[in-house]
PDB file of N, H, CA, C and O in Angstrom:
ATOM      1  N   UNK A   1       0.837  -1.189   0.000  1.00  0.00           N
ATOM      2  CA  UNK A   1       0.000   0.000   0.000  1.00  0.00           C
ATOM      3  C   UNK A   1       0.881   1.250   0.000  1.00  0.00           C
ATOM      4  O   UNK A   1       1.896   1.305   0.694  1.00  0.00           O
ATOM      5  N   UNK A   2       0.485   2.238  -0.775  1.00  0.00           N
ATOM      6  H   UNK A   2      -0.340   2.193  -1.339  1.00  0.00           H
ATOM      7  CA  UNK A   2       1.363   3.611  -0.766  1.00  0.00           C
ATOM      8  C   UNK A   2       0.679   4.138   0.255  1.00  0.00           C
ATOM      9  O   UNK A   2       0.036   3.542   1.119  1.00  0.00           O
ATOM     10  N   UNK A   3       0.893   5.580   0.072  1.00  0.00           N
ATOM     11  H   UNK A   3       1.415   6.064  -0.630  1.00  0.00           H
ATOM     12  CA  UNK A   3       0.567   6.512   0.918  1.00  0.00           C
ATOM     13  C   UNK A   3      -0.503   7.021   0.542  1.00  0.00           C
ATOM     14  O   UNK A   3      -1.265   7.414   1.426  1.00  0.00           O
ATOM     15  N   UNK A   4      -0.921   7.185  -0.957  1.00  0.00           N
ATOM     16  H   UNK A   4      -0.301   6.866  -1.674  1.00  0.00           H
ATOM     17  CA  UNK A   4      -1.073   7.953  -1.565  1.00  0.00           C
ATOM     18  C   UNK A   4      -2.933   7.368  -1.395  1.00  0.00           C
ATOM     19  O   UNK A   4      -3.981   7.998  -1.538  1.00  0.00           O
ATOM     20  N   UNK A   5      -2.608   5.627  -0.968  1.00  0.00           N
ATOM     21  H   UNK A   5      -1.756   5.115  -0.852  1.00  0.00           H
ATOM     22  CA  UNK A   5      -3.509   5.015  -1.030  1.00  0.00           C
ATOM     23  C   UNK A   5      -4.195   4.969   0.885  1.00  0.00           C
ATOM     24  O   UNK A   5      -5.195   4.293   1.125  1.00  0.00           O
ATOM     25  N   UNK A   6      -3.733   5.484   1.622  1.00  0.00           N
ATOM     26  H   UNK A   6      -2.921   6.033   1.427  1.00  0.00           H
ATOM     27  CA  UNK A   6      -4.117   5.639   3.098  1.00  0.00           C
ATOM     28  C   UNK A   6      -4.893   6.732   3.201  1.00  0.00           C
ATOM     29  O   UNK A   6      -4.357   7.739   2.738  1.00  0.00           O
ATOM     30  N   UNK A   7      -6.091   6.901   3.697  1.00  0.00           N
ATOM     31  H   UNK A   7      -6.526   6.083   4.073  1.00  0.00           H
ATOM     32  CA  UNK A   7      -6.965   7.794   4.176  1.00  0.00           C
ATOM     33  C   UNK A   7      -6.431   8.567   5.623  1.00  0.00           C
ATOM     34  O   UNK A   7      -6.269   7.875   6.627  1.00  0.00           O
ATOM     35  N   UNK A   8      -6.219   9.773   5.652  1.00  0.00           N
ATOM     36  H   UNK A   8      -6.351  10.336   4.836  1.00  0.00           H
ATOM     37  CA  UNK A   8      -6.027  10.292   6.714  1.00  0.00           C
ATOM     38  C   UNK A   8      -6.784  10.387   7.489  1.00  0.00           C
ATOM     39  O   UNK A   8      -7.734  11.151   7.320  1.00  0.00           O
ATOM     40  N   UNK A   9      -6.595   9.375   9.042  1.00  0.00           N
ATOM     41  H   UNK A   9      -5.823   8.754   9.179  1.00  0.00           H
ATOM     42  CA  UNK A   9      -7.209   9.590   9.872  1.00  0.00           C
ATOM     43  C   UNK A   9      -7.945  10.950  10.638  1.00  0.00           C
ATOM     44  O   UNK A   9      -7.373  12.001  10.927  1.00  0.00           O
ATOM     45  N   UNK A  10      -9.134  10.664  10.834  1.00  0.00           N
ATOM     46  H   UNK A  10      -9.599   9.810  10.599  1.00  0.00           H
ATOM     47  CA  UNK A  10      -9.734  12.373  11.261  1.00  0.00           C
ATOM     48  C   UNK A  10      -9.636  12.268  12.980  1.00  0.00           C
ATOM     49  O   UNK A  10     -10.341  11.509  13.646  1.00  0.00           O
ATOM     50  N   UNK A  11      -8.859  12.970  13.403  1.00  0.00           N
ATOM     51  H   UNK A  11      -8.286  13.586  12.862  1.00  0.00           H
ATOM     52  CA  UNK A  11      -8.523  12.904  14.858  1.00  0.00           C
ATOM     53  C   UNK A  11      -9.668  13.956  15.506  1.00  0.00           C
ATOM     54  O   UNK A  11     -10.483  14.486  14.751  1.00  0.00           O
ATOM     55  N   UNK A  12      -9.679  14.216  16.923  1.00  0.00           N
ATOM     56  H   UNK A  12      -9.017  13.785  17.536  1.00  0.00           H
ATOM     57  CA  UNK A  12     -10.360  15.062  17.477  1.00  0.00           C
ATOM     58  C   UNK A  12     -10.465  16.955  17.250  1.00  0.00           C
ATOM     59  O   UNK A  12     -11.427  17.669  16.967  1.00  0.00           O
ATOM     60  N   UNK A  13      -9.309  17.214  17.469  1.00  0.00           N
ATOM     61  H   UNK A  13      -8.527  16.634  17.699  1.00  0.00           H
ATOM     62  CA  UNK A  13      -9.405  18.132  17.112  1.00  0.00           C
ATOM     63  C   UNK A  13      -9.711  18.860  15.242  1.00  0.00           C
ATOM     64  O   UNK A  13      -9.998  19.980  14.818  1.00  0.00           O
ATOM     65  N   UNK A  14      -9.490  17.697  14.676  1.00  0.00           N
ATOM     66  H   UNK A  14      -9.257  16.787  15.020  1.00  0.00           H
ATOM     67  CA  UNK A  14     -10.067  17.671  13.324  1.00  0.00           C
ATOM     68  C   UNK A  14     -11.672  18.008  13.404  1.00  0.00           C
ATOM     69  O   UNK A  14     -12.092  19.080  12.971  1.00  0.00           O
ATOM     70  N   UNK A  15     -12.390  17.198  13.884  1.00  0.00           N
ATOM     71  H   UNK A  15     -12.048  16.327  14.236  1.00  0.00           H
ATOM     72  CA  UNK A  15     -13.902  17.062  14.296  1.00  0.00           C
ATOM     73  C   UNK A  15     -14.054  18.745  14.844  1.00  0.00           C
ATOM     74  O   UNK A  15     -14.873  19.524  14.356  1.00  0.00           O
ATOM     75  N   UNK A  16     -13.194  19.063  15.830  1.00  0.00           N
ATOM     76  H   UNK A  16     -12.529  18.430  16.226  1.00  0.00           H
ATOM     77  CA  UNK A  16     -13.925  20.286  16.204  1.00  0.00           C
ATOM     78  C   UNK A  16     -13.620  21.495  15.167  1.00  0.00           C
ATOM     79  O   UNK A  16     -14.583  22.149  14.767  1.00  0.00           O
ATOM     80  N   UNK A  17     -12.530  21.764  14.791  1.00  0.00           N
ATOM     81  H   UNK A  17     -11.747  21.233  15.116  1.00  0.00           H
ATOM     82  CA  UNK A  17     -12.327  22.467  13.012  1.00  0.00           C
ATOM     83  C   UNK A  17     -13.500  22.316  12.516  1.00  0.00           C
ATOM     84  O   UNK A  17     -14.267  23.240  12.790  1.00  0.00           O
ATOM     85  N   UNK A  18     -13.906  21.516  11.906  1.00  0.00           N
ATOM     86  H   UNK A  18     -13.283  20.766  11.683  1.00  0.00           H
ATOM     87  CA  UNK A  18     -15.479  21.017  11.233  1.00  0.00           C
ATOM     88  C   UNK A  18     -16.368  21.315  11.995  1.00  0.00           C
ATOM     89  O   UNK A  18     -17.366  21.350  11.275  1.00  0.00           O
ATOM     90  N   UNK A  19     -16.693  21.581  13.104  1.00  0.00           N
ATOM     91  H   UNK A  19     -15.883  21.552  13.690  1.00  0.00           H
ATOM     92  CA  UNK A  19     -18.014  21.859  13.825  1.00  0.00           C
ATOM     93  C   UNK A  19     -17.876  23.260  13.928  1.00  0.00           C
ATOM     94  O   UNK A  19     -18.951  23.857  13.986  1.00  0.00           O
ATOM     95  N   UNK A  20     -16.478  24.206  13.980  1.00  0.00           N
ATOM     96  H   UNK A  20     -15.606  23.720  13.932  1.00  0.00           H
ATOM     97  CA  UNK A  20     -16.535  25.691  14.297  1.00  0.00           C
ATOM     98  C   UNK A  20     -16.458  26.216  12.894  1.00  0.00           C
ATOM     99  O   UNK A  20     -15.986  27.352  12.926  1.00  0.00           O
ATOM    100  N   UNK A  21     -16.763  25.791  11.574  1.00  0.00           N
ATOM    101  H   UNK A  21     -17.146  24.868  11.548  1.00  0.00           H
ATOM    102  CA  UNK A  21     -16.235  26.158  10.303  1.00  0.00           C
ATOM    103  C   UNK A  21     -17.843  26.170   9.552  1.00  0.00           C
ATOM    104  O   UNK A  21     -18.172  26.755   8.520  1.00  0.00           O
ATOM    105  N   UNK A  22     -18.677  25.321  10.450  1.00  0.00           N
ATOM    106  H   UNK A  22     -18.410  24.846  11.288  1.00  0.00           H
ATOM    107  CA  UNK A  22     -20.175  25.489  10.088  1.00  0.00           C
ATOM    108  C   UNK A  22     -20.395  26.602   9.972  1.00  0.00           C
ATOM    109  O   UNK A  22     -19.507  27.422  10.202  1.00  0.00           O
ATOM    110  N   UNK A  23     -21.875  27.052   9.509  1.00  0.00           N
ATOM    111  H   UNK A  23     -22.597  26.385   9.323  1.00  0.00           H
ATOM    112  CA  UNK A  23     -22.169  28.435   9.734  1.00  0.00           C
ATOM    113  C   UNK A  23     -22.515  28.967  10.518  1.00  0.00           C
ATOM    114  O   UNK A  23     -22.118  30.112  10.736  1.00  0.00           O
ATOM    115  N   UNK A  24     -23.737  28.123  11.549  1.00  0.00           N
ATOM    116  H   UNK A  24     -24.060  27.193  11.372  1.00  0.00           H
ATOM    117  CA  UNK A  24     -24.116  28.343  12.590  1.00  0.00           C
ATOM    118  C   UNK A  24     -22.947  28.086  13.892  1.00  0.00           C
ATOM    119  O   UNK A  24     -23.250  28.116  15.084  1.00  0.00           O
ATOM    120  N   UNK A  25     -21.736  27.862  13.419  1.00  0.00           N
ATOM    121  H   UNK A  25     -21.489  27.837  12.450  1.00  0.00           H
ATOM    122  CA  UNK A  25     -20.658  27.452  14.766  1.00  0.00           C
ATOM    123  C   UNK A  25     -21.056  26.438  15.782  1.00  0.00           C
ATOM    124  O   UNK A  25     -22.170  25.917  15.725  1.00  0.00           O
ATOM    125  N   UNK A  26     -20.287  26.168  16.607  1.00  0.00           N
ATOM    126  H   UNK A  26     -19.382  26.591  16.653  1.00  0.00           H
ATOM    127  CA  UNK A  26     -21.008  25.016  17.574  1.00  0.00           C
ATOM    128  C   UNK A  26     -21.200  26.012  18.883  1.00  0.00           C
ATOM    129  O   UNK A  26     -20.717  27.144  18.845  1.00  0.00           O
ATOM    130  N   UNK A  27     -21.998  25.495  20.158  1.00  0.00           N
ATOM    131  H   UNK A  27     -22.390  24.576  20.189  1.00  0.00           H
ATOM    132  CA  UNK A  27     -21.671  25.294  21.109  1.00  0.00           C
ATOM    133  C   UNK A  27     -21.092  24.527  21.750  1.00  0.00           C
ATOM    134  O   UNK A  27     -21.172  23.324  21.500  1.00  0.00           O
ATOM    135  N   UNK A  28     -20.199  25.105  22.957  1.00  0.00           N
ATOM    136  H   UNK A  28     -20.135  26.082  23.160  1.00  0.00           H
ATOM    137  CA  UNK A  28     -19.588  24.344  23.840  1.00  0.00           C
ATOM    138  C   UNK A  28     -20.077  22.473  24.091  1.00  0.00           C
ATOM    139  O   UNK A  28     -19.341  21.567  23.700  1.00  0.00           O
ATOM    140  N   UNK A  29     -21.195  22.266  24.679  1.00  0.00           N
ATOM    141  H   UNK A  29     -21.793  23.002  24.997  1.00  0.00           H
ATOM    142  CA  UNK A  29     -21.906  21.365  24.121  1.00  0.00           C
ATOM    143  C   UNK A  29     -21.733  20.109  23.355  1.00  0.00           C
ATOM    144  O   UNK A  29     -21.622  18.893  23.516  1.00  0.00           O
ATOM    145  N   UNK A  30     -21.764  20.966  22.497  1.00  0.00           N
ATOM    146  H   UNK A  30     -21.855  21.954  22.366  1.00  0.00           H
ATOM    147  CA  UNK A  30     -21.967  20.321  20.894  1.00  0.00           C
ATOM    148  C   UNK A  30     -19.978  19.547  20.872  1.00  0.00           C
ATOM    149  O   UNK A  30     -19.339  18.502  20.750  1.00  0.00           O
ATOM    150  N   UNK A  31     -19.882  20.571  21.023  1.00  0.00           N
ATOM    151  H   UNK A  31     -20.401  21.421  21.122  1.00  0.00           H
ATOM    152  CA  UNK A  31     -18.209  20.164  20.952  1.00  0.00           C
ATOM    153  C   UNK A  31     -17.442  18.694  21.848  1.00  0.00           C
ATOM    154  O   UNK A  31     -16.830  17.658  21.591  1.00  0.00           O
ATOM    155  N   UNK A  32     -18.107  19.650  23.302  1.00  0.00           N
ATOM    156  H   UNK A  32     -18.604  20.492  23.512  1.00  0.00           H
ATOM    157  CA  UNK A  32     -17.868  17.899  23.855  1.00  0.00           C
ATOM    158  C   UNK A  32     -18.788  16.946  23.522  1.00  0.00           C
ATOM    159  O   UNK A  32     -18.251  15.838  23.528  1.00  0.00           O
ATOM    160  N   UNK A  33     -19.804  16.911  23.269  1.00  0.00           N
ATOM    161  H   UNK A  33     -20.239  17.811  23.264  1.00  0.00           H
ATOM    162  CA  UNK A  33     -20.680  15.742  22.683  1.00  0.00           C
ATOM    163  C   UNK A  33     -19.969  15.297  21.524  1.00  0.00           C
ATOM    164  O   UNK A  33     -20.164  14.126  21.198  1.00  0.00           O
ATOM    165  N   UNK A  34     -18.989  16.155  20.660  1.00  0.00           N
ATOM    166  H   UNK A  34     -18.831  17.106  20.925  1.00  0.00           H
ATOM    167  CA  UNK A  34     -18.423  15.503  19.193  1.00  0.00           C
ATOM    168  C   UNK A  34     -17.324  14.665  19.893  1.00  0.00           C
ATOM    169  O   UNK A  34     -17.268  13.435  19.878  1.00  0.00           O
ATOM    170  N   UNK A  35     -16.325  15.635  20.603  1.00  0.00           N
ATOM    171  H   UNK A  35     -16.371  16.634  20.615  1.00  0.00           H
ATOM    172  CA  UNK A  35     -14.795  15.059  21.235  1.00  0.00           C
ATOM    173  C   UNK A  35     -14.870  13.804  22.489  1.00  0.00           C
ATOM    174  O   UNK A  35     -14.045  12.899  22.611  1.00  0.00           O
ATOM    175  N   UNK A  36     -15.989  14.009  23.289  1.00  0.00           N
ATOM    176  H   UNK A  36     -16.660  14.744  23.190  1.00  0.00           H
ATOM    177  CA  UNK A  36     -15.887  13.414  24.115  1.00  0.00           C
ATOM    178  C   UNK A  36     -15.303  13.936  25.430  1.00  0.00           C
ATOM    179  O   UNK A  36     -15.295  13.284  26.474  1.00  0.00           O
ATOM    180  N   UNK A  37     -14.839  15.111  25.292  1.00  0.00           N
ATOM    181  H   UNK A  37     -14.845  15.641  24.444  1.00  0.00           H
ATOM    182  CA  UNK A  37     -13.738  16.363  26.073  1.00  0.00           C
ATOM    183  C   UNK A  37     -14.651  16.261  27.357  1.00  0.00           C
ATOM    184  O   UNK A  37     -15.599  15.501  27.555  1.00  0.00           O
ATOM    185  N   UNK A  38     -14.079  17.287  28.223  1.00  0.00           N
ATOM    186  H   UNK A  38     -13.309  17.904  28.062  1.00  0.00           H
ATOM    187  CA  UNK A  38     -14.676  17.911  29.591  1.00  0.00           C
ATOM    188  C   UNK A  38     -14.408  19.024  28.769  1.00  0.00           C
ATOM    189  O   UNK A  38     -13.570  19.187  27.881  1.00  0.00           O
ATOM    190  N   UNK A  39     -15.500  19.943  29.351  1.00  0.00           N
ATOM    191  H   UNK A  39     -16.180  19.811  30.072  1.00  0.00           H
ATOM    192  CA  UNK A  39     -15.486  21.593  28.597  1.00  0.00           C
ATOM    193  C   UNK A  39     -14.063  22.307  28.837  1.00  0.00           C
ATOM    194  O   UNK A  39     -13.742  23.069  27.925  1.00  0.00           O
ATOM    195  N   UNK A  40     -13.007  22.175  30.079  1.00  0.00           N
ATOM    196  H   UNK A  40     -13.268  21.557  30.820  1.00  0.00           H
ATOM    197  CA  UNK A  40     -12.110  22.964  29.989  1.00  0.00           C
ATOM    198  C   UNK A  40     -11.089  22.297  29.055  1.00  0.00           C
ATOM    199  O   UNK A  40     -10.207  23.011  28.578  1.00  0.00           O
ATOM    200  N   UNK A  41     -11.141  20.710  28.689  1.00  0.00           N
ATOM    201  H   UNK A  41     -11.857  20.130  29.076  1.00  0.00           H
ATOM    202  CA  UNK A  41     -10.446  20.747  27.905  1.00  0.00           C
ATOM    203  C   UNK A  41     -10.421  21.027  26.081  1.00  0.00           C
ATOM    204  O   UNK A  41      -9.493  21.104  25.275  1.00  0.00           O
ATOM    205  N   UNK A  42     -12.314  21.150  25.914  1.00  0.00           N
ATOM    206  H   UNK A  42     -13.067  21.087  26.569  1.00  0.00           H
ATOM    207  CA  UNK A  42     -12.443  21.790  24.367  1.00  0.00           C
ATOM    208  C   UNK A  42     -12.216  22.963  24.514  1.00  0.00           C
ATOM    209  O   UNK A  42     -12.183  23.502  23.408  1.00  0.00           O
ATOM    210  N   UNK A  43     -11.969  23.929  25.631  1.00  0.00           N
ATOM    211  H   UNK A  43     -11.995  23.491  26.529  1.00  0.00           H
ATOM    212  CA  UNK A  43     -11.525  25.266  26.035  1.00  0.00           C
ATOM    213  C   UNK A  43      -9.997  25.277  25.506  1.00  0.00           C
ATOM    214  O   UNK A  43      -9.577  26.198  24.806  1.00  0.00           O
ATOM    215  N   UNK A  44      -9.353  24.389  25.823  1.00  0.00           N
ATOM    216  H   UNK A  44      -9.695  23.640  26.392  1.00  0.00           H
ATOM    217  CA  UNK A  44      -8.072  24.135  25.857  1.00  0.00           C
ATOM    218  C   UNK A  44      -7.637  23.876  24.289  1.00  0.00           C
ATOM    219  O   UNK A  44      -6.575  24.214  23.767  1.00  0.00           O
ATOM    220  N   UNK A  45      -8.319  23.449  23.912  1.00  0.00           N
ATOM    221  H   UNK A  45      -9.182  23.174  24.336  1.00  0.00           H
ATOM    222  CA  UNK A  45      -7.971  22.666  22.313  1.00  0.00           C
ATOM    223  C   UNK A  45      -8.335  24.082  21.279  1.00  0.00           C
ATOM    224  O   UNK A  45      -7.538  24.357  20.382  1.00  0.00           O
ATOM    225  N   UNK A  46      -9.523  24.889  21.476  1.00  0.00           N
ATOM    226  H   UNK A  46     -10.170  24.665  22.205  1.00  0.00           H
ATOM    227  CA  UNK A  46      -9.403  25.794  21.368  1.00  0.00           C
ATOM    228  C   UNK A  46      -8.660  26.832  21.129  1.00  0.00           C
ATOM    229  O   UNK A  46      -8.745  27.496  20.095  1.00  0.00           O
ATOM    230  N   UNK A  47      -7.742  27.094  22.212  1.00  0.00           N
ATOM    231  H   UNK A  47      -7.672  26.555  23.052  1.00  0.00           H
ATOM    232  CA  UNK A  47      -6.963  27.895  23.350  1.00  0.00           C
ATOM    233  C   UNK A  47      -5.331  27.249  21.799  1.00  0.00           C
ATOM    234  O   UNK A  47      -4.570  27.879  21.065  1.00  0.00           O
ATOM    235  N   UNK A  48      -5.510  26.224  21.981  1.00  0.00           N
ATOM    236  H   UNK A  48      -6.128  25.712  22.578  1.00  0.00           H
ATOM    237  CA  UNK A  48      -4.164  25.802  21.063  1.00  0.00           C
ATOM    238  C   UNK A  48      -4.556  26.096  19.454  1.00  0.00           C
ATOM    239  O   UNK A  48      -3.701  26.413  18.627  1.00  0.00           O
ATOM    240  N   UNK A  49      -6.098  25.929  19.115  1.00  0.00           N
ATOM    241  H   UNK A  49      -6.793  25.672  19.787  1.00  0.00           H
ATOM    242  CA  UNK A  49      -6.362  26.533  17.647  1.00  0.00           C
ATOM    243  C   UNK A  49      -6.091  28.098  17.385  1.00  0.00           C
ATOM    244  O   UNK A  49      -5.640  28.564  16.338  1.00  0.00           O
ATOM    245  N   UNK A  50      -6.363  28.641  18.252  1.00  0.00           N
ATOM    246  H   UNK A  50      -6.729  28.263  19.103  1.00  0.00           H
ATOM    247  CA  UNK A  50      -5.685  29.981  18.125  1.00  0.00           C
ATOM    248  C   UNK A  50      -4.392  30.338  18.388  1.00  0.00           C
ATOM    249  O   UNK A  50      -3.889  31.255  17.739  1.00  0.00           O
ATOM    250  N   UNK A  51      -3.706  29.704  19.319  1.00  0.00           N
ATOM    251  H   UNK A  51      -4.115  28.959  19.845  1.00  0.00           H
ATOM    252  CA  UNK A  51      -2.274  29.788  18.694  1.00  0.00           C
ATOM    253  C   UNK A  51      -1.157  29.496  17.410  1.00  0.00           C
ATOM    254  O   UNK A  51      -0.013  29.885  17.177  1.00  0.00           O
ATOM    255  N   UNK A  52      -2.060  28.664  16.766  1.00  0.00           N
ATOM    256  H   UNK A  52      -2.990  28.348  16.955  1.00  0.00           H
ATOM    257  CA  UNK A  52      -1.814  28.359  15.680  1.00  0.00           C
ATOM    258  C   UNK A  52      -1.914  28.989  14.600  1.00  0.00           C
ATOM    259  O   UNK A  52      -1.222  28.811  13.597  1.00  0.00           O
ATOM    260  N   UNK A  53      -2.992  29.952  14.776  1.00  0.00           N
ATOM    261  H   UNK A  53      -3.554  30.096  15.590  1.00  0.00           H
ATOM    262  CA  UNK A  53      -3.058  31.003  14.048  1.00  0.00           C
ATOM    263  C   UNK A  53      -4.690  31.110  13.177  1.00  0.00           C
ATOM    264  O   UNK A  53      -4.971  31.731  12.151  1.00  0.00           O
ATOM    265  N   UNK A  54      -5.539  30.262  14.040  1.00  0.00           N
ATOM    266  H   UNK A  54      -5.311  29.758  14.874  1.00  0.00           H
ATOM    267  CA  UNK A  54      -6.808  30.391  13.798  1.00  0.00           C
ATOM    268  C   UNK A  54      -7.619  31.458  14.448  1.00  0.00           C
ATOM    269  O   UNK A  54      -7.310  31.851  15.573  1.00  0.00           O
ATOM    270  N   UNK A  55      -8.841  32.048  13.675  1.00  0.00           N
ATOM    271  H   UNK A  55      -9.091  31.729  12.760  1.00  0.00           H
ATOM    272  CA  UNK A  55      -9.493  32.822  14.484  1.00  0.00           C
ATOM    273  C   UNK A  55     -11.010  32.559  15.172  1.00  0.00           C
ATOM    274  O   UNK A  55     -12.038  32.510  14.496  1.00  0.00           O
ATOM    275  N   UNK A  56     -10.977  32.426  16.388  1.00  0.00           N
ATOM    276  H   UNK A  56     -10.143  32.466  16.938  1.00  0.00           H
ATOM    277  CA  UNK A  56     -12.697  31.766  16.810  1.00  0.00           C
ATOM    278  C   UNK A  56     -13.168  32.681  17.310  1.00  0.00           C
ATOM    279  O   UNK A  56     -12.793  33.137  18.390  1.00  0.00           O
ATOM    280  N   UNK A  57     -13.841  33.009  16.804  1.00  0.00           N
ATOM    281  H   UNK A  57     -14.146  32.639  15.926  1.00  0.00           H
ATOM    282  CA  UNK A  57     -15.226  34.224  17.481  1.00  0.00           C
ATOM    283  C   UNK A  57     -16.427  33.428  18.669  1.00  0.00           C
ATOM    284  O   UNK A  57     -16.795  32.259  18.786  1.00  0.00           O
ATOM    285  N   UNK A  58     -16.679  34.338  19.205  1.00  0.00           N
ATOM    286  H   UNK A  58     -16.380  35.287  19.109  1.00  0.00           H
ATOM    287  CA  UNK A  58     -17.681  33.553  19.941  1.00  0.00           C
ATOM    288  C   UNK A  58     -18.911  35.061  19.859  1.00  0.00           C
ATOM    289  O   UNK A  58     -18.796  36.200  19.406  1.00  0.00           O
ATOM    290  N   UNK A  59     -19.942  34.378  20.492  1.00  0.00           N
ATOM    291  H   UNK A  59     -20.036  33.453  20.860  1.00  0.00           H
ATOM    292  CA  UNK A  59     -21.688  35.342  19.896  1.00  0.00           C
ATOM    293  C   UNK A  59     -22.217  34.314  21.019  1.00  0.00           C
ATOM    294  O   UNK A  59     -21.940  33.146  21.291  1.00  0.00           O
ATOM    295  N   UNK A  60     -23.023  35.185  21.503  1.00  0.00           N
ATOM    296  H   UNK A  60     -23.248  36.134  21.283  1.00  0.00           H
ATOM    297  CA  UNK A  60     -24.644  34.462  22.469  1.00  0.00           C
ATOM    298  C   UNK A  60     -25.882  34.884  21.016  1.00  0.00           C
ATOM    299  O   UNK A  60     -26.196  35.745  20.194  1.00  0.00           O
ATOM    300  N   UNK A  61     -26.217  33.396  21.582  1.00  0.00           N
ATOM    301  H   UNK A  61     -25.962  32.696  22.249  1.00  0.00           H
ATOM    302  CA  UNK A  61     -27.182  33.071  20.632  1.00  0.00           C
ATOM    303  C   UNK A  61     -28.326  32.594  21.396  1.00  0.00           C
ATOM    304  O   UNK A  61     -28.179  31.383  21.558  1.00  0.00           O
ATOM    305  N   UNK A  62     -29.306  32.972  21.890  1.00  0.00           N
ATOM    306  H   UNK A  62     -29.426  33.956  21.758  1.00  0.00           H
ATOM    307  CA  UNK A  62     -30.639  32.744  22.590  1.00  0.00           C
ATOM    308  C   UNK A  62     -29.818  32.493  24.175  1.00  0.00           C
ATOM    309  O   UNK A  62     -30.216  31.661  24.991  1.00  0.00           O
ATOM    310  N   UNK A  63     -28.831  33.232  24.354  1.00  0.00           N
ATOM    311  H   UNK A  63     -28.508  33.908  23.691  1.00  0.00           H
ATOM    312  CA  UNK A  63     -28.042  32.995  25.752  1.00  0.00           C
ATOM    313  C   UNK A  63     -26.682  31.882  25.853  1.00  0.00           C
ATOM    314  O   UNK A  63     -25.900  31.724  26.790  1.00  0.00           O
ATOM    315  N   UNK A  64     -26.736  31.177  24.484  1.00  0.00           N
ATOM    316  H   UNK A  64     -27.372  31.306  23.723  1.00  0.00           H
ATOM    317  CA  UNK A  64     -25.873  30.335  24.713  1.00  0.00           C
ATOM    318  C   UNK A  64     -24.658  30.935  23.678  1.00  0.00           C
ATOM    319  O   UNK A  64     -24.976  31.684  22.755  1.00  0.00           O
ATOM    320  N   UNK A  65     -23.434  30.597  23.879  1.00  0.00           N
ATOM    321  H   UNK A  65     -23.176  29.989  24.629  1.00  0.00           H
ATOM    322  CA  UNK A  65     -21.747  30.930  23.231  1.00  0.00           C
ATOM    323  C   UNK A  65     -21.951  29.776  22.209  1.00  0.00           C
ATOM    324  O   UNK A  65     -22.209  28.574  22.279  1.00  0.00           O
ATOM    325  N   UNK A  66     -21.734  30.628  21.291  1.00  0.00           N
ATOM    326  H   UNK A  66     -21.524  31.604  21.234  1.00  0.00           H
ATOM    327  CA  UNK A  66     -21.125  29.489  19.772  1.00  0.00           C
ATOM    328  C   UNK A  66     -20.370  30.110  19.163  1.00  0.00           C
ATOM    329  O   UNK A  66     -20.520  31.270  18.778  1.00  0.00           O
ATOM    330  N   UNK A  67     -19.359  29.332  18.981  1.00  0.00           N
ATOM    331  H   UNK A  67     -19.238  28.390  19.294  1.00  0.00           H
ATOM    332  CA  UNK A  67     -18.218  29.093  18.608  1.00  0.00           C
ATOM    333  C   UNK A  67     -18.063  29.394  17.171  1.00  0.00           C
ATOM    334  O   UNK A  67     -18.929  28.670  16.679  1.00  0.00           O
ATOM    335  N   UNK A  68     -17.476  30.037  16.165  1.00  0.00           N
ATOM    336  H   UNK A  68     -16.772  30.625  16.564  1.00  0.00           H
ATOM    337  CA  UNK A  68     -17.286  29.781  14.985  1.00  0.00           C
ATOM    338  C   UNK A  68     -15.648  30.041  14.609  1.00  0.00           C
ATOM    339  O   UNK A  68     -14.836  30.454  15.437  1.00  0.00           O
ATOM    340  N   UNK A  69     -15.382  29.774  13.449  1.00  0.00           N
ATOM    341  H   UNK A  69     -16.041  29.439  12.776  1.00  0.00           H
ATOM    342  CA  UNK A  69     -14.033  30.197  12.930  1.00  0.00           C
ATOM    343  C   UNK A  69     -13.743  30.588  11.700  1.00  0.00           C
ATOM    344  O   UNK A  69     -14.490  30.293  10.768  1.00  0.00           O
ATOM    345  N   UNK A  70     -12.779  31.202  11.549  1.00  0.00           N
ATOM    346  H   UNK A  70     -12.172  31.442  12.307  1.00  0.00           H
ATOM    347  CA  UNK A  70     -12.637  31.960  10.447  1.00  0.00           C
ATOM    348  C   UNK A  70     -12.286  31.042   9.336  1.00  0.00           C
ATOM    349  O   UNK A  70     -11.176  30.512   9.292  1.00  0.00           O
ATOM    350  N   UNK A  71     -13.413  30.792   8.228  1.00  0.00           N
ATOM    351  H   UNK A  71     -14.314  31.224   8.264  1.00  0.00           H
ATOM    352  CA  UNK A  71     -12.905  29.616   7.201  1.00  0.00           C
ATOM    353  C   UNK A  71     -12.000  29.973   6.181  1.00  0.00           C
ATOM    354  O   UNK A  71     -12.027  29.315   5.140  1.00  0.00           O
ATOM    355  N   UNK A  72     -11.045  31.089   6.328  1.00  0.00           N
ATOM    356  H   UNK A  72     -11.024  31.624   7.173  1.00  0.00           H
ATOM    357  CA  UNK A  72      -9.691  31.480   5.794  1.00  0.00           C
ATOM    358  C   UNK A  72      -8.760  31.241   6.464  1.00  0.00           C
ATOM    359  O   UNK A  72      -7.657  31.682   6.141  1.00  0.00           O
ATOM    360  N   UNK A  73      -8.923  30.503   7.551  1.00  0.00           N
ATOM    361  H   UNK A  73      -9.819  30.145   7.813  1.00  0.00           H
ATOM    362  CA  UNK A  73      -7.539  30.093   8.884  1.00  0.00           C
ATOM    363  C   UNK A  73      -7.136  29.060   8.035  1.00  0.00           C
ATOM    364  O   UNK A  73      -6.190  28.337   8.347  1.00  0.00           O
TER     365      UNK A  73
END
């Protein structure tokens, strides 16, 4: 098998990229329900997407924080 022929595994923090790149963004929530996380650590994973050089906005939406990101990161 090449390489060329291996599917890249989609890890966790992959999953949450994809949930903050929606339109509607996720909530907190939503995020650990995807990762499986405790909230300070999708805080945390977060916390490392923006060091990287991503941008996540956050908005209350009927009282609740959702998450989105800039789909030019």
């Amino acid at each position: 098998m090449t390489k060329a022929t291996i599917a890249k595994k989609t890890n966790k923090t992959d999953k949450v990229v994809a949930l903050l790149k929606r339109q509607q963004g996720a909530s907190l929530e939503e995020l650990t329900k995807a990762t499986d996380w405790l909230p300070h650590t999708t805080r945390a994973a977060m916390t490392g997407l923006r060091k990287k050089g991503h941008v996540i906005n956050r908005a209350k939406v009927n009282g609740v924080s959702r998450y989105t990101i800039a789909t030019g990161a």
